[in-house]
LODREN-601120 format. One record per residue (C-alpha): residue number from 0; residue in one letter; x, y, z. Coordinates in nm, 3 decimals, m for minus. Example, Ala and Ser with C-alpha at 12.3 -4.5 7.8 and 13.67 -1.06 7.14 Angstrom:
// LODREN-601120
0 / A / 1.230 / m0.450 / 0.780 .
1 / S / 1.367 / m0.106 / 0.714 .
END
This chain:
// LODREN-601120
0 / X / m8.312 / m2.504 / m1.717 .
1 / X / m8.122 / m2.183 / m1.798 .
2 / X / m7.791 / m2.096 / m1.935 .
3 / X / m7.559 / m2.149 / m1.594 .
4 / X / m7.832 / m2.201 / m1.331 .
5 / X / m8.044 / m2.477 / m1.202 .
6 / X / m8.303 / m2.507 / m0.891 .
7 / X / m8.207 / m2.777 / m0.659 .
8 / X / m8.502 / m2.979 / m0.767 .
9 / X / m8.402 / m2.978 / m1.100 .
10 / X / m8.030 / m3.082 / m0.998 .
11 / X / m8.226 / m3.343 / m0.822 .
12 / X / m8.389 / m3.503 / m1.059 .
13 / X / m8.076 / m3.498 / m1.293 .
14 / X / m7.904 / m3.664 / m1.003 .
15 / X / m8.156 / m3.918 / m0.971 .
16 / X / m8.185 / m3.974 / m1.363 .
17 / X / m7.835 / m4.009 / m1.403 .
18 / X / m7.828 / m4.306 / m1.150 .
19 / X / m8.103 / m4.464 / m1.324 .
20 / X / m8.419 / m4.409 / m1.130 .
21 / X / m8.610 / m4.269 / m1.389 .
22 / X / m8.541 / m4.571 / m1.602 .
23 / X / m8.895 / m4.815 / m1.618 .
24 / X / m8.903 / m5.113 / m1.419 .
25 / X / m8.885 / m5.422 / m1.652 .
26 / X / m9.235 / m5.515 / m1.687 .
27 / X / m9.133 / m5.913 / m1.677 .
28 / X / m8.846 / m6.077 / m1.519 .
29 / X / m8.539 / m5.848 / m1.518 .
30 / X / m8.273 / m5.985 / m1.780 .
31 / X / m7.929 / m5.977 / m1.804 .
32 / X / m7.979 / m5.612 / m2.057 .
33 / X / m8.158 / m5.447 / m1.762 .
34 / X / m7.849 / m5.558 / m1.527 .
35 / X / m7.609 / m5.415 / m1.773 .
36 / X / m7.813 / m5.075 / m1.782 .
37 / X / m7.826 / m5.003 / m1.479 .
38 / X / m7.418 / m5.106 / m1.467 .
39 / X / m7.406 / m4.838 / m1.711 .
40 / X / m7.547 / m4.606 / m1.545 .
41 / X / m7.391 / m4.632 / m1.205 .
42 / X / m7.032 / m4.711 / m1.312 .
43 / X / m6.916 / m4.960 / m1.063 .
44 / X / m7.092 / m5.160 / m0.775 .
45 / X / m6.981 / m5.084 / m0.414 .
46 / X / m6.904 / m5.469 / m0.229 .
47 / X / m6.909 / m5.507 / 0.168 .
48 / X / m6.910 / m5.805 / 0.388 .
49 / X / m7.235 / m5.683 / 0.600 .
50 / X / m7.480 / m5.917 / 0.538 .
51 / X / m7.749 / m5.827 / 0.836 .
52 / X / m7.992 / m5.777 / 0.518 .
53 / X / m7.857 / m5.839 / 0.166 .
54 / X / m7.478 / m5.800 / 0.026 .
55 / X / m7.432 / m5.435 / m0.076 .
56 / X / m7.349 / m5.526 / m0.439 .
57 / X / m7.692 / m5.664 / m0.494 .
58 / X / m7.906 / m5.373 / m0.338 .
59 / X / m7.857 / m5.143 / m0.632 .
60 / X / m7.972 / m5.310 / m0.930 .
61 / X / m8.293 / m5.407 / m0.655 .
62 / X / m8.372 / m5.039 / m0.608 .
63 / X / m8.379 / m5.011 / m0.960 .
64 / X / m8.499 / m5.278 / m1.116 .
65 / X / m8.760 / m5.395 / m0.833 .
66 / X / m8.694 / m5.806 / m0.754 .
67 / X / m8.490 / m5.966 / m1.001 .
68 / X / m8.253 / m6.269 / m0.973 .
69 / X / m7.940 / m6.216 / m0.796 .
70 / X / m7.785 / m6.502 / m1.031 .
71 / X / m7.754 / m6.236 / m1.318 .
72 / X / m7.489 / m6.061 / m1.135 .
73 / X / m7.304 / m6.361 / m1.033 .
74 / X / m7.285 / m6.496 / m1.346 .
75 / X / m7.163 / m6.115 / m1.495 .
76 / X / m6.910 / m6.119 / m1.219 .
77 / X / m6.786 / m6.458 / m1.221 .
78 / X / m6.860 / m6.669 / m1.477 .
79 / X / m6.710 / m6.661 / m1.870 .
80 / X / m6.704 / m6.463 / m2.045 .
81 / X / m6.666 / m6.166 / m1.742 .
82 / X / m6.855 / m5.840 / m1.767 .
83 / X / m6.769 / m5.728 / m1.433 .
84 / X / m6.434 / m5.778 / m1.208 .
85 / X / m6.333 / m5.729 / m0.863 .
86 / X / m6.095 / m5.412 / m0.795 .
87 / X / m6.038 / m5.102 / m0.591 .
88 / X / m6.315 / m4.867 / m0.786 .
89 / X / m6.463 / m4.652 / m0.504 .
90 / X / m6.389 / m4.891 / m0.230 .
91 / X / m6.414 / m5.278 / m0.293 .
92 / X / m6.642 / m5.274 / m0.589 .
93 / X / m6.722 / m5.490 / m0.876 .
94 / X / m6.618 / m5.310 / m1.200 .
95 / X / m6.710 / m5.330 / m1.526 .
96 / X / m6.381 / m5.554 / m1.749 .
97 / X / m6.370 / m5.240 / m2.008 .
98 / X / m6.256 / m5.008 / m1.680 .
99 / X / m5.958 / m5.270 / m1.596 .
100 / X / m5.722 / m5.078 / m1.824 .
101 / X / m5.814 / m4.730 / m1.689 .
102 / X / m5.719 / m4.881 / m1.361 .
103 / X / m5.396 / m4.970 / m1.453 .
104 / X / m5.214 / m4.682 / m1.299 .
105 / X / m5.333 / m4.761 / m0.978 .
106 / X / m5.217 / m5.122 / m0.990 .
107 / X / m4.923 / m5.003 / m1.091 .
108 / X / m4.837 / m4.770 / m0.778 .
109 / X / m4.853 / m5.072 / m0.551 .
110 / X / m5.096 / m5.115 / m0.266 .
111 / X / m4.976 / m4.764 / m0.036 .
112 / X / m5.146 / m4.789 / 0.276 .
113 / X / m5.191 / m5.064 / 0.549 .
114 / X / m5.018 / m5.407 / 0.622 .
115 / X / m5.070 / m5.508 / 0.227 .
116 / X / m4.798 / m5.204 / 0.157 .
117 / X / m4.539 / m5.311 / 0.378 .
118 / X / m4.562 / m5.700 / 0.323 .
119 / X / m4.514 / m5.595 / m0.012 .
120 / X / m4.157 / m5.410 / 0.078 .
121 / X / m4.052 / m5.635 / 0.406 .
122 / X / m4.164 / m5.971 / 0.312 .
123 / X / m4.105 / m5.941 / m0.133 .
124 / X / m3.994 / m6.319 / m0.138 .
125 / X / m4.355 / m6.449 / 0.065 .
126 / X / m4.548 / m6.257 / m0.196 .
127 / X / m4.336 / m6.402 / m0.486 .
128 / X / m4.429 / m6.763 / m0.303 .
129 / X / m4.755 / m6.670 / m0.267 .
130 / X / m4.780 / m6.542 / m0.633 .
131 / X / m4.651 / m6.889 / m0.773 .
132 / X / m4.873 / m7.093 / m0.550 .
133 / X / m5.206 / m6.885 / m0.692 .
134 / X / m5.068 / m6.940 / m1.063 .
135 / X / m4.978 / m7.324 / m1.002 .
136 / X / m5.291 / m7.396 / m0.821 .
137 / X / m5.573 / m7.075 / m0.858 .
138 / X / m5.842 / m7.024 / m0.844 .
139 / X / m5.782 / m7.088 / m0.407 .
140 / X / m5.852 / m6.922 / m0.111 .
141 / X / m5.574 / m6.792 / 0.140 .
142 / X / m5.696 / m7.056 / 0.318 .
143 / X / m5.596 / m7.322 / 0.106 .
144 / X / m5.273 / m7.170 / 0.045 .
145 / X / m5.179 / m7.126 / 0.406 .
146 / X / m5.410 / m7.257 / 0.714 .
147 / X / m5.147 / m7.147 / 1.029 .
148 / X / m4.940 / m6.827 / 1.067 .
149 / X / m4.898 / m6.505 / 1.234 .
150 / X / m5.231 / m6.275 / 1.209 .
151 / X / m5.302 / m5.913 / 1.277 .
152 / X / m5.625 / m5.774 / 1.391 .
153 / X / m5.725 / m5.461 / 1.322 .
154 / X / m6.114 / m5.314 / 1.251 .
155 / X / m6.201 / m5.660 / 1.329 .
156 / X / m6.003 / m5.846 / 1.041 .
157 / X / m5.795 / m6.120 / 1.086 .
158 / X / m5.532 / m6.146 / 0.839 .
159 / X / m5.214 / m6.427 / 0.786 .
160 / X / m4.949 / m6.287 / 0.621 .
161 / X / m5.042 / m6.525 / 0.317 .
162 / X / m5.384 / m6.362 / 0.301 .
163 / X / m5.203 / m6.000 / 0.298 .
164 / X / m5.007 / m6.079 / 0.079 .
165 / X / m5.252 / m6.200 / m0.172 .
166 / X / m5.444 / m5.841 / m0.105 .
167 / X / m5.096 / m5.660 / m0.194 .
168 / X / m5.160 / m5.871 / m0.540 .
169 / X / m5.493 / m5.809 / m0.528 .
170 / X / m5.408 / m5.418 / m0.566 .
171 / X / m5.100 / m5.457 / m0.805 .
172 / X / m5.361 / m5.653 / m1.019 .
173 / X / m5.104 / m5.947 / m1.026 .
174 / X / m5.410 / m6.184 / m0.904 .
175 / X / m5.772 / m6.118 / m0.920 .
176 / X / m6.088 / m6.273 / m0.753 .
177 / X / m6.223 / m6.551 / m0.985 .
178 / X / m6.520 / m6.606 / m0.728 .
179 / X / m6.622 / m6.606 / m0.400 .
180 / X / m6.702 / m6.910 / m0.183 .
181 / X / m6.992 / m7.005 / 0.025 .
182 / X / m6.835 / m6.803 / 0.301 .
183 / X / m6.770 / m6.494 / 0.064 .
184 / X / m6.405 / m6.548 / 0.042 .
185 / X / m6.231 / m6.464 / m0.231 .
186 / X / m6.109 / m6.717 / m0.479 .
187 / X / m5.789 / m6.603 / m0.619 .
188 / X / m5.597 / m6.689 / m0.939 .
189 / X / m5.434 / m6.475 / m1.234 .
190 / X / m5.623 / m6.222 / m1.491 .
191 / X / m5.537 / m6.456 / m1.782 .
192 / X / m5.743 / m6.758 / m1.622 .
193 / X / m6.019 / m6.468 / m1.485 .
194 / X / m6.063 / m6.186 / m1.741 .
195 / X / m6.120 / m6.153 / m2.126 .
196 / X / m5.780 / m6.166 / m2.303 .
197 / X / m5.931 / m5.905 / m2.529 .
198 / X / m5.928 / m5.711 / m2.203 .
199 / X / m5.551 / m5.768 / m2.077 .
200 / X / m5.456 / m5.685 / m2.401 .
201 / X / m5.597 / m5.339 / m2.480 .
202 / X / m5.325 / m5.064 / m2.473 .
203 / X / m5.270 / m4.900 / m2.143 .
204 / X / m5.376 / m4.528 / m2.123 .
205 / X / m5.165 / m4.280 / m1.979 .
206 / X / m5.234 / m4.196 / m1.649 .
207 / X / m5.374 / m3.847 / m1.778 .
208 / X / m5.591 / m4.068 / m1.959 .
209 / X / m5.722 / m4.313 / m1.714 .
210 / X / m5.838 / m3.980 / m1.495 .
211 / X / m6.042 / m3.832 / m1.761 .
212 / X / m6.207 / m4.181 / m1.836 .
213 / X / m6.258 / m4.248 / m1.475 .
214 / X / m6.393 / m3.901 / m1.381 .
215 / X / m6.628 / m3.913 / m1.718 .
216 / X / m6.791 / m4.215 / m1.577 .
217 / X / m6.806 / m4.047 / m1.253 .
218 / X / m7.003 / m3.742 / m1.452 .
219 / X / m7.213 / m3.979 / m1.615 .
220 / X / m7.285 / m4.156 / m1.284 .
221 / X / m7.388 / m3.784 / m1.101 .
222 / X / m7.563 / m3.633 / m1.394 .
223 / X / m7.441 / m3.257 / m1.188 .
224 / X / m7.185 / m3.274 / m0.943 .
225 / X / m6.937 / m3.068 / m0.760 .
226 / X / m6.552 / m3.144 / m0.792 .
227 / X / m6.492 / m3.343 / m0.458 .
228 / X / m6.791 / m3.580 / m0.593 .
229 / X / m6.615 / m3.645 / m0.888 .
230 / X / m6.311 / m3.694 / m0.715 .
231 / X / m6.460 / m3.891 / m0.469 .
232 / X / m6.642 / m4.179 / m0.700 .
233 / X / m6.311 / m4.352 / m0.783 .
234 / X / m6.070 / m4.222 / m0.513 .
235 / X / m5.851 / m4.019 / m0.724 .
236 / X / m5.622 / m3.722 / m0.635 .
237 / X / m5.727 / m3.378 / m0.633 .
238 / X / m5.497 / m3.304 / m0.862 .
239 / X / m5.559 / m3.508 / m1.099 .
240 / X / m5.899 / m3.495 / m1.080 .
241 / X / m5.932 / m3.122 / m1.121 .
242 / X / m5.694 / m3.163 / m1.457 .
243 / X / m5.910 / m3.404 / m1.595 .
244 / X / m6.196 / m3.190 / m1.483 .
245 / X / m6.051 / m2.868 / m1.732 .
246 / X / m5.998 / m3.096 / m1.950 .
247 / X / m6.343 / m3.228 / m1.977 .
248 / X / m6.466 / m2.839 / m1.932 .
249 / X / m6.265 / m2.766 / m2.309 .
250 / X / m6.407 / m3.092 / m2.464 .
251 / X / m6.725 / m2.943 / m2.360 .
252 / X / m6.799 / m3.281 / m2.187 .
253 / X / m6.859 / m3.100 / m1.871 .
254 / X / m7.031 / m2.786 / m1.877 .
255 / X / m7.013 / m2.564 / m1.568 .
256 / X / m7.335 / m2.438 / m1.372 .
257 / X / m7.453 / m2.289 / m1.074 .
258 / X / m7.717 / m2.498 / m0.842 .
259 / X / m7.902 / m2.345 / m0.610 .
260 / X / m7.810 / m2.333 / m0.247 .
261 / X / m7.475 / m2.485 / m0.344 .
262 / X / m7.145 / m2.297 / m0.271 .
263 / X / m6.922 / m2.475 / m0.472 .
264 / X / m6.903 / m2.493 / m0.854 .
265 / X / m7.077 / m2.753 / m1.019 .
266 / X / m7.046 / m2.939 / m1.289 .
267 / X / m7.323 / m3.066 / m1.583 .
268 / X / m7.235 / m3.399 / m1.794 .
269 / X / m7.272 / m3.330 / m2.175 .
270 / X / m7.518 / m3.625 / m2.196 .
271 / X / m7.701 / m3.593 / m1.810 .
272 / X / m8.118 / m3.619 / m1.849 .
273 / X / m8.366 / m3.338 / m1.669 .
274 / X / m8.712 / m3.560 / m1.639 .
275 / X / m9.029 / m3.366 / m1.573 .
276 / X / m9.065 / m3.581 / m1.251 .
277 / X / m8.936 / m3.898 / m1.084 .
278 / X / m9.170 / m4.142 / m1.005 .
279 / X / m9.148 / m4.484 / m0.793 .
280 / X / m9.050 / m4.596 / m0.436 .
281 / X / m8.798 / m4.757 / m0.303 .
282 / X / m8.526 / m4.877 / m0.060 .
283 / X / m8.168 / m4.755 / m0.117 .
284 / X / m7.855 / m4.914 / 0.034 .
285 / X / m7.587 / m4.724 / 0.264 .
286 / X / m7.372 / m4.868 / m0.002 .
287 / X / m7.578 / m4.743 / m0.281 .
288 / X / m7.354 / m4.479 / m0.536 .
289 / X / m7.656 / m4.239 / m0.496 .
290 / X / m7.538 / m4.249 / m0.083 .
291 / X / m7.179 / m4.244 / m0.126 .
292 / X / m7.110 / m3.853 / m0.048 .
293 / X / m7.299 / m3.787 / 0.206 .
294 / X / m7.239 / m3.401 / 0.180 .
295 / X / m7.432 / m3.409 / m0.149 .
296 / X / m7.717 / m3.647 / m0.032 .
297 / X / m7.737 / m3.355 / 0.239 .
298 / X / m7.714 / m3.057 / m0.038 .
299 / X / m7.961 / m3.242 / m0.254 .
300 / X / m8.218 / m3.391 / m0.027 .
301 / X / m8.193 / m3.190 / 0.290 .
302 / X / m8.146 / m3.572 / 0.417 .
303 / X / m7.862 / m3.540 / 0.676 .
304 / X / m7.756 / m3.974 / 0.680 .
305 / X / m7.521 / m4.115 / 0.858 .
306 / X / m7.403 / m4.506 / 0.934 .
307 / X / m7.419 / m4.653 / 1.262 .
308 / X / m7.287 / m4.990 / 1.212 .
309 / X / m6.992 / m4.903 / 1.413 .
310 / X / m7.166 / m4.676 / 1.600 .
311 / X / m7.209 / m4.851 / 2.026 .
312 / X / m7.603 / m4.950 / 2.036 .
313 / X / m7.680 / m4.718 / 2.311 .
314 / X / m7.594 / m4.419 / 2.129 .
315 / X / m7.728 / m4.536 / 1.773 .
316 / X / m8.030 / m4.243 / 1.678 .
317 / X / m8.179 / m4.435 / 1.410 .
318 / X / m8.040 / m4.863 / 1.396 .
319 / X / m7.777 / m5.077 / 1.287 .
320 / X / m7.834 / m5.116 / 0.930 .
321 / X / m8.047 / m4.817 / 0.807 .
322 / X / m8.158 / m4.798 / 0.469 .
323 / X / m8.315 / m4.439 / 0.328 .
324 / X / m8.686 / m4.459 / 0.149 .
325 / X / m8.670 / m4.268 / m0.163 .
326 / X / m9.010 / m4.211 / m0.246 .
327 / X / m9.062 / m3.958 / m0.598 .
328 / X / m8.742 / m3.706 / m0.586 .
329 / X / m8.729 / m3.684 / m0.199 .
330 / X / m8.559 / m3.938 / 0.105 .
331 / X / m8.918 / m3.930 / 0.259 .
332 / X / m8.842 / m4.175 / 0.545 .
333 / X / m8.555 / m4.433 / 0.702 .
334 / X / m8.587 / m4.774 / 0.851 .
335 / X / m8.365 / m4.973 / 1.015 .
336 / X / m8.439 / m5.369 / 0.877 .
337 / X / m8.345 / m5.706 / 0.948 .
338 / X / m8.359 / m6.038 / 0.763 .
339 / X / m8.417 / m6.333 / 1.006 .
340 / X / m8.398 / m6.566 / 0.763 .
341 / X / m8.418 / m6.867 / 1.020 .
342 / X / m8.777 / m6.724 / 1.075 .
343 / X / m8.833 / m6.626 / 0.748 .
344 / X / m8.934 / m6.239 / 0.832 .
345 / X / m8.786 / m5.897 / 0.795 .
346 / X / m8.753 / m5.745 / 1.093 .
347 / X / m8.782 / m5.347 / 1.139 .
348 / X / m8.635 / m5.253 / 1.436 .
349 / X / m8.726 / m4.861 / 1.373 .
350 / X / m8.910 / m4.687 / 1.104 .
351 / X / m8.888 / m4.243 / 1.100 .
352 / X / m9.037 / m4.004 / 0.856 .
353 / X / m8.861 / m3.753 / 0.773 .
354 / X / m9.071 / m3.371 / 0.810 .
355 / X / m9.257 / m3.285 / 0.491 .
356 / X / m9.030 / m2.973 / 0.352 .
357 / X / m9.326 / m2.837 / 0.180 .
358 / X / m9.672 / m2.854 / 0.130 .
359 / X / m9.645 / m3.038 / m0.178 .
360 / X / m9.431 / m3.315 / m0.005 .
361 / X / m9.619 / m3.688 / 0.130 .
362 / X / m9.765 / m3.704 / 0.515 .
363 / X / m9.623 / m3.970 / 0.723 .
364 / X / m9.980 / m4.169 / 0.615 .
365 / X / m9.873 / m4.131 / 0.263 .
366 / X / m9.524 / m4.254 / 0.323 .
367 / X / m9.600 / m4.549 / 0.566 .
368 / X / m9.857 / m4.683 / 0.312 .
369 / X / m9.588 / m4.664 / 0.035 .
370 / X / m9.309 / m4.764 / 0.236 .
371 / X / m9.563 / m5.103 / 0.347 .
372 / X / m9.574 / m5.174 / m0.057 .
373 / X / m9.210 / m5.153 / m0.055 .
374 / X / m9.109 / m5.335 / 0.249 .
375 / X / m9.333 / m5.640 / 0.148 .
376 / X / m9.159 / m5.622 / m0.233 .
377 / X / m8.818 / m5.621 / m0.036 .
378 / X / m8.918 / m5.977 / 0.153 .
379 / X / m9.047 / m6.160 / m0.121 .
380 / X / m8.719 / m6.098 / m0.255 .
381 / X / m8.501 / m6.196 / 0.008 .
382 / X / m8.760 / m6.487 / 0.027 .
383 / X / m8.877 / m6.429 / 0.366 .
384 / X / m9.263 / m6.518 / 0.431 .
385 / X / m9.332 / m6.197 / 0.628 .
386 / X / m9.293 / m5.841 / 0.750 .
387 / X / m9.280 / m5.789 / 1.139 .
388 / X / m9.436 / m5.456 / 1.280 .
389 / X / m9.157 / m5.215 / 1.323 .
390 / X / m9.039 / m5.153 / 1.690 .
391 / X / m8.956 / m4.802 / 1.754 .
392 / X / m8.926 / m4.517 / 1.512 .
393 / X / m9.151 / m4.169 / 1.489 .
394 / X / m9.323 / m4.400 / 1.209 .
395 / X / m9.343 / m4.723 / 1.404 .
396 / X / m9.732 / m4.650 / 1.437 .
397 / X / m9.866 / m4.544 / 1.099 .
398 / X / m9.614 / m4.845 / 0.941 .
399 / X / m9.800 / m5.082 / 1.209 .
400 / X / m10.136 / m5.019 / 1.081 .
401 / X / m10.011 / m4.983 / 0.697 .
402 / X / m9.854 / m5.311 / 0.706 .
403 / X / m10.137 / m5.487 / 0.863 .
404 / X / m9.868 / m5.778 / 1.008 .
405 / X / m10.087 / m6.087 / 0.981 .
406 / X / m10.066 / m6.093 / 0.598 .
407 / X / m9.776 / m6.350 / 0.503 .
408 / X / m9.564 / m6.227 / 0.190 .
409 / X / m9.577 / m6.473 / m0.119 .
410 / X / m9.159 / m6.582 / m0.147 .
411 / X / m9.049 / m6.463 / m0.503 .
412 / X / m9.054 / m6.714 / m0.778 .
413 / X / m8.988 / m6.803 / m1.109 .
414 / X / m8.639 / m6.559 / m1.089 .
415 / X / m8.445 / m6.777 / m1.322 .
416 / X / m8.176 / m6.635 / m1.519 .
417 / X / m8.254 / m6.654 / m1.889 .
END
């Protein structure tokens, strides 16, 4: 690369280094040091309750560590001692414990948006109930605490006031998740019976110092980003993002650099990697970090994404639950995918290619005989027996004949945690 300057495949491939995709697969079983590497790499795991295929926090550590058991993450997140927590990272997200003090600052403002905010200022004597019912009986549902009372819908929750109230906890970081049950409800109870106490008792940074830490692992996460990006990985305020950005700049943390085809300034992490190449295929998650800005998917990929979950079926373009195919450096293809596990096959209800960019990039042959590999990888993890034949999708036909639907996929086995 030169001085200030970089092509956008270079910026590319530092993107995709920095997120760990040009790590090696584990060769065996993946362990627990594989699941904290790729932790370290990508900062913090994005949760959501969609579960059409797999939970969103598991999908990342799949696409880059190939099948490996999902109990490794449990047991980071919720069993002693904790390597991960639950908290308000870039949305919902599982967190690494050493972030919780960084974090602090935010906990501290109080929960500012929404029904949790203004339970906390109408109703302060439910939440101090609520508070001493999670400390005399935790770790408990909202459920447990309170089965009856008035609820709210909105965006298709429905809330009691005792289960807002425990989320205006959640966010002051009075009461934190100690697990989840079978139907992926929180368990609450208080830090001290959740997290290290080597954690709850390391100083509290200033708020000036939280920012830089967050928006340093937000560097290390991009590998080259623009400021919104780094803003945007942990939610913080311009303004205190673009301090901690100059900051970083005269540490020489952060260098800045021009990428091609990008109008705004950029931004190189001290430590970011520029492979010769990317290698490898596979399937990324909506809720992946690499997918979160979709302005810099579009900037580095030329791969224009965009949700549809919420989207009314008839005027969906491309499915429901739509994961990109990342195939090399480049989003080659999409495909929209299903797990019926009552049947015990993924479904593909659509499968496009996206158009080769240049002559060096894969054919829609190429990428349906890749994507095949992938897709039958992806079901022996889930544990489902076979792939279906995609039904719609520009490649719907070349997948067809790539996937050759009568072979059964073996279920995954011998995924014990070690």
């Amino acid at each position: 690369m030169t001085e200030d300057l970089l092509s956008l495949a270079q910026a590319r491939r530092i993107a995709l280094a920095a997120q760990g995709f040009a790590d090696p697969r584990p060769t065996g079983v993946p362990d627990v040091r594989h699941l904290r590497r790729v932790i370290r790499r990508v900062g913090l795991l994005q949760m959501d309750s969609v579960n059409v295929l797999m939970r969103a926090h598991y999908m990342p550590l799949y696409s880059r560590l190939g099948p490996y058991p999902t109990a490794l993450l449990d047991r980071a997140a919720y069993r002693a001692p904790r390597e991960l927590f639950e908290y308000w990272g870039h949305e919902a997200s599982l967190l690494p414990v050493g972030l919780h003090p960084a974090l602090r600052w935010r906990m501290a403002r109080g929960h500012a948006w929404g029904a949790p905010g203004r339970i906390a200022q109408e109703q302060p004597e439910l939440v101090k109930r609520v508070l001493a019912e999670v400390r005399e009986r935790g770790p408990v549902t909202a459920g447990e605490i309170e089965d009856t009372g008035p609820r709210r819908r909105n965006w298709g929750w429905n809330w009691s006031e005792v289960k807002t109230a425990l989320e205006a906890l959640f966010w002051t970081g009075e009461v934190t998740a100690a697990g989840r049950n079978t139907a992926w409800a929180r368990l609450y109870d208080v830090p001290e019976r959740v997290l290290p106490a080597a954690v709850l008792a390391a100083p509290t940074p200033s708020v000036e110092e939280a920012h830089r830490d967050l928006v340093r692992v937000a560097a290390a996460g991009l590998g080259v980003a623009a400021e919104p990006e780094l803003r945007g990985y942990f939610r913080l305020s311009l303004e205190g993002t673009r301090t901690a950005v100059a900051e970083l700049v005269d540490a020489g943390e952060l260098r800045p650099v021009r990428v091609e085809g990008w109008s705004a300034p950029a931004y190189l992490y001290e430590g970011a990697r520029l492979p010769r190449r990317i290698t490898g295929a596979t399937l990324v998650s909506p809720f992946d970090p690499l997918m979160w800005e979709r302005a810099r998917v579009a900037r580095l990929f030329g791969f224009d994404y965009r949700l549809e979950i919420f989207v009314p079926a008839p005027k969906r373009v491309h499915g429901y639950y739509v994961l990109p195919f990342l195939l090399g450096d480049r989003l080659v293809a999409r495909v929209d995918l299903k797990a019926d596990r009552k049947a015990g096959v993924l479904r593909v209800p659509a499968a496009w290619v996206e158009p080769p960019r240049t002559r060096r990039d894969p054919g829609p042959g190429e990428v349906a005989e890749a994507l095949a590999a992938e897709l039958y990888r992806l079901a022996g993890w889930l544990g489902l027996r076979e792939v279906a034949a995609p039904e719609s999708g520009d490649l719907a036909t070349a997948l067809t004949d790539a996937l050759r639907p009568s072979v059964e996929v073996g279920a995954v086995t011998g995924l014990r945690v070690p």
